[in-house]
C-alpha positions in Angstrom: 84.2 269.8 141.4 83.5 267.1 144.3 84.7 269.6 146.9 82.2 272.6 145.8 79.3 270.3 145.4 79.8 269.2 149.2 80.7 272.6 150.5 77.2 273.9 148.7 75.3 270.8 150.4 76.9 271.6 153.5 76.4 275.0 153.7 72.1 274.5 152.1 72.2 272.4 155.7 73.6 275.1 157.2 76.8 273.3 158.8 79.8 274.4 159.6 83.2 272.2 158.9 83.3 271.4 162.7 79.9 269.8 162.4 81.3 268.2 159.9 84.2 266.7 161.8 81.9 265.8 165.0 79.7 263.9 162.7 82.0 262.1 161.2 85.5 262.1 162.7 87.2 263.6 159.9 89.9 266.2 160.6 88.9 269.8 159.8 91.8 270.2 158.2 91.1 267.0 155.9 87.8 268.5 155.0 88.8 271.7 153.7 91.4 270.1 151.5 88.4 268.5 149.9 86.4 271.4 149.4 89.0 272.6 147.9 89.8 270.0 145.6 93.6 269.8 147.2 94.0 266.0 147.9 97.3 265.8 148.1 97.1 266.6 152.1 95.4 263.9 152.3 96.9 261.2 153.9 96.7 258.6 150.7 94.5 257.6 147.9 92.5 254.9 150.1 91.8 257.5 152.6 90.9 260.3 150.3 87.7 258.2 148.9 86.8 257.1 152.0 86.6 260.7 153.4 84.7 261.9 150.6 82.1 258.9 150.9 81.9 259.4 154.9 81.4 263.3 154.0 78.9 262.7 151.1 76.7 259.8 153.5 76.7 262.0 156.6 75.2 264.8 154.6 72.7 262.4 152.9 74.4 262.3 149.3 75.3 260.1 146.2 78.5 258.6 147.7 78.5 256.1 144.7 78.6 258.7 142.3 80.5 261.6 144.2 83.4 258.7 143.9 82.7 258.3 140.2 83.0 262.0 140.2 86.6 262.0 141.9 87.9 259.1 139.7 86.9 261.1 136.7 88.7 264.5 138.0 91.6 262.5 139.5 92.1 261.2 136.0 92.0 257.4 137.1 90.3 254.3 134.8 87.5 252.5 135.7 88.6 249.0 137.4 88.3 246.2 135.0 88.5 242.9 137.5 84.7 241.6 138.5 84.4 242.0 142.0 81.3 240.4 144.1 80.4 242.1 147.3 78.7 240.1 150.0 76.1 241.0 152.7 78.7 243.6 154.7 76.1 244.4 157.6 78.4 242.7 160.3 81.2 245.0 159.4 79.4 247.7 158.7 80.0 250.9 160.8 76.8 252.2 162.9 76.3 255.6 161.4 77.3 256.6 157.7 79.1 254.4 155.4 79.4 250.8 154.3 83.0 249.1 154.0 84.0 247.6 151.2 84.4 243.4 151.1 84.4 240.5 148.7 83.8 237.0 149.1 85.3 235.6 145.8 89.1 236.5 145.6 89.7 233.9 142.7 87.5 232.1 140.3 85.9 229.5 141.6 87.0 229.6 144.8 85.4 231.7 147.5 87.1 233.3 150.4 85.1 231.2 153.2 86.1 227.9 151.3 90.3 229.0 151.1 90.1 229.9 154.6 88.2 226.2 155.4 90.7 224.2 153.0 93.7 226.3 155.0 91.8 224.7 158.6 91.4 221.6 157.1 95.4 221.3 156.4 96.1 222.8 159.5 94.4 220.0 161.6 95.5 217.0 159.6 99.2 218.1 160.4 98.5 218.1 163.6 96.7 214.5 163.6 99.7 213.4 161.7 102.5 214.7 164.4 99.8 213.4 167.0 100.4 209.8 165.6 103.7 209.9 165.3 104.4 211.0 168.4 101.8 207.4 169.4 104.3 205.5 167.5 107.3 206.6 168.9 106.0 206.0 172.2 104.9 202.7 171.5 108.2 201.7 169.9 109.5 202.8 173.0 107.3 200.1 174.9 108.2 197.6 173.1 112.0 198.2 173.3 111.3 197.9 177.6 109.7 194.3 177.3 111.4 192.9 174.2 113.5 189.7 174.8 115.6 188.6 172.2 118.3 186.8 174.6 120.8 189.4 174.3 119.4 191.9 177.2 121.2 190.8 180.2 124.6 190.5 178.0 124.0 194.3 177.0 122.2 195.9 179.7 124.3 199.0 178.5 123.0 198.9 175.2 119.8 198.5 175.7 119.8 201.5 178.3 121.1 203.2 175.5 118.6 202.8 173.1 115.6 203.7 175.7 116.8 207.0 176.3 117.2 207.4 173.0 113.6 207.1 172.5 112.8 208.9 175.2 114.8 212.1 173.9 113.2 211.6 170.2 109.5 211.4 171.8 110.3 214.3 173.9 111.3 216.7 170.9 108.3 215.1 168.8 105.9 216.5 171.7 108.0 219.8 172.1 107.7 220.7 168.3 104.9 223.1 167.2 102.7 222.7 164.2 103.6 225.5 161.5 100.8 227.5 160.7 99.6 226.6 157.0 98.6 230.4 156.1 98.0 233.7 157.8 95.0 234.5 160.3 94.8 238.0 162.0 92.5 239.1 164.4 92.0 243.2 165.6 90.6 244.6 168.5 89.7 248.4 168.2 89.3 250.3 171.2 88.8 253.1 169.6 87.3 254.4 166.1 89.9 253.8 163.2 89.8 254.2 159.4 90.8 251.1 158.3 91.9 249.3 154.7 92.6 245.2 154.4 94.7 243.5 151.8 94.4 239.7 151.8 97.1 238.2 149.4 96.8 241.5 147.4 93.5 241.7 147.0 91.7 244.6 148.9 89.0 243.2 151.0 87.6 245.9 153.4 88.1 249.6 153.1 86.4 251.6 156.1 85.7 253.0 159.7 85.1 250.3 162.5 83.7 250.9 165.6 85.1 250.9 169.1 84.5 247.8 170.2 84.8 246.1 167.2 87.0 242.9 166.8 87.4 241.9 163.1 89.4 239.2 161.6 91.5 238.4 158.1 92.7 235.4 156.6 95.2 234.5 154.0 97.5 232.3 152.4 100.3 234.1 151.7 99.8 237.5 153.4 97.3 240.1 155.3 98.2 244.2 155.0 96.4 246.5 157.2 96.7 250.1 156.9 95.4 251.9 159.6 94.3 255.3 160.5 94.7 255.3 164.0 97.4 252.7 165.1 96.7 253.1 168.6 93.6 252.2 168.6 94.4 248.6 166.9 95.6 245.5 169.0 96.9 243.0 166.6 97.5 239.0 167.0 99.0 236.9 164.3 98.3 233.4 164.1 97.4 232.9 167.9 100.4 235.3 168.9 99.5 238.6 170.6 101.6 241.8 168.7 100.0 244.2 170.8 99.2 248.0 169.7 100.0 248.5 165.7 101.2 252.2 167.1 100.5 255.4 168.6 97.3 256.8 169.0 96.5 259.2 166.0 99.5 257.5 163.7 98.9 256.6 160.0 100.7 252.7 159.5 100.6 250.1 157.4 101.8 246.5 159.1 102.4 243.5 156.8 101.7 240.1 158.7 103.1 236.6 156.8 103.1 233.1 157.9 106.3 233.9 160.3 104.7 237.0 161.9 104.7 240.1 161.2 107.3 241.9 158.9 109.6 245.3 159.6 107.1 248.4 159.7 106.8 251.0 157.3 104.5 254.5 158.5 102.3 255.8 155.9 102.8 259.2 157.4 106.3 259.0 155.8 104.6 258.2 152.6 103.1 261.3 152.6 105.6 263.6 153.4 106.0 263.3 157.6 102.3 263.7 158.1 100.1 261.9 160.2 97.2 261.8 162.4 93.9 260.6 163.2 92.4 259.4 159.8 88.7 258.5 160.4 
């Protein structure tokens, strides 16, 4: 079992569960549920591997195959969708595990080039309501200084129809481009287990840094699920959200074109529990 072939390790290096936790930030709690092969304390299936690969690095072990090891006693099948990692060193935490990211979400498209093609869009709207705007404002102009002969029998009129303009250029400036997709930045101030869903694919699966500021993109969608709410300040699309939660809370937030959506907690997921996950 995973959880006696750590607990032997450990104890060959002569550790003790708290060293185990300071090395790591892992609960003592968490870790003893995995020595003793009782996951479902665990606060959910994303954390549980990335506890047992933060335990097995830290103690200088096969995390690759310790994983293999837990899919095969967990019962779970092997996933059959092709997924290519890229070069993760920017992301990747400063002590004892790697996070997981892709760069090809769909076939024949890379995630770099969707997030390009979403700028791209994103700019031409706005050159388009730019030169709108221009032509309103000339049409304007040339309402002022047009004579057709019938101005000084309908000075009213004429009024009339300059305001009229004015009002239509002033909502054309006031109106904001809709953003074409969904681009979320994080800051951590603090360490936090972290997992990232872009459009349903899972893109990153680890423990960042404090310090760290990491970014998603997507077109539809971005999920983050977060060890350590408190230690995550979120903005959407430009807009700051502020704190995902409390400090030491288990959430998942769900952010979409308009924002971001009503809140569930994973801790109710997993029956009331939460705390600080990485």
């Amino acid at each position: 079992m995973i959880g006696d072939s750590l607990r032997r390790e450990r104890e060959k290096q002569q550790k003790t569960i708290k060293d185990i936790e300071q090395g790591t930030s892992i609960r003592a709690l968490y870790i003893e549920a995995i020595e003793k092969g009782e996951y479902a304390k665990l606060p959910g299936e994303a954390y549980t591997k990335g506890f047992i690969r933060n335990y097995a690095n830290f103690l200088g072990m096969d995390a690759n195959e310790l994983i293999k090891q837990y899919k095969d006693e967990t019962g779970q099948a092997e996933p059959t969708q092709n997924i290519e990692t890229a070069d993760t060193s920017a992301y990747t935490a400063e002590k004892y595990e790697k996070p997981v990211s892709v760069t090809h979400l769909e076939s024949g498209s890379s995630f770099k080039e969707r997030v390009a093609e979403a700028r791209d869009r994103s700019h031409t709207g706005r050159n388009l309501l730019i030169g709108a705007i221009a032509l309103v404002v000339i049409a304007g102009g040339a309402l002022l200084f047009m004579d057709d002969g019938s101005d000084s029998n309908q000075p009213s009129q004429t009024k009339a129809a300059t305001q009229t303009e004015t009002q239509n250029t002033q909502k054309a400036s006031n109106a904001t481009p809709k953003h074409d997709g969904v681009d979320v930045k994080v800051k951590f101030n603090a360490r936090c287990w972290t997992e990232a869903k872009v459009d349903g694919k899972s893109v990153y699966e680890g423990t960042i840094e404090k310090g760290k500021t990491m970014s998603w993109n997507g077109k539809q969608n971005v999920v983050l699920r977060l060890g350590n709410a408190g230690a995550a300040e979120i903005s959407c699309n430009g807009e700051d959200i502020g704190k995902a939660g409390n400090v030491g809370e288990v959430v998942s937030r769900t952010f979409t074109k308009d924002g971001m959506k009503a809140d569930t907690s994973d801790a109710s997921k997993s029956g009331g529990q939460s705390g600080k996950a990485d």
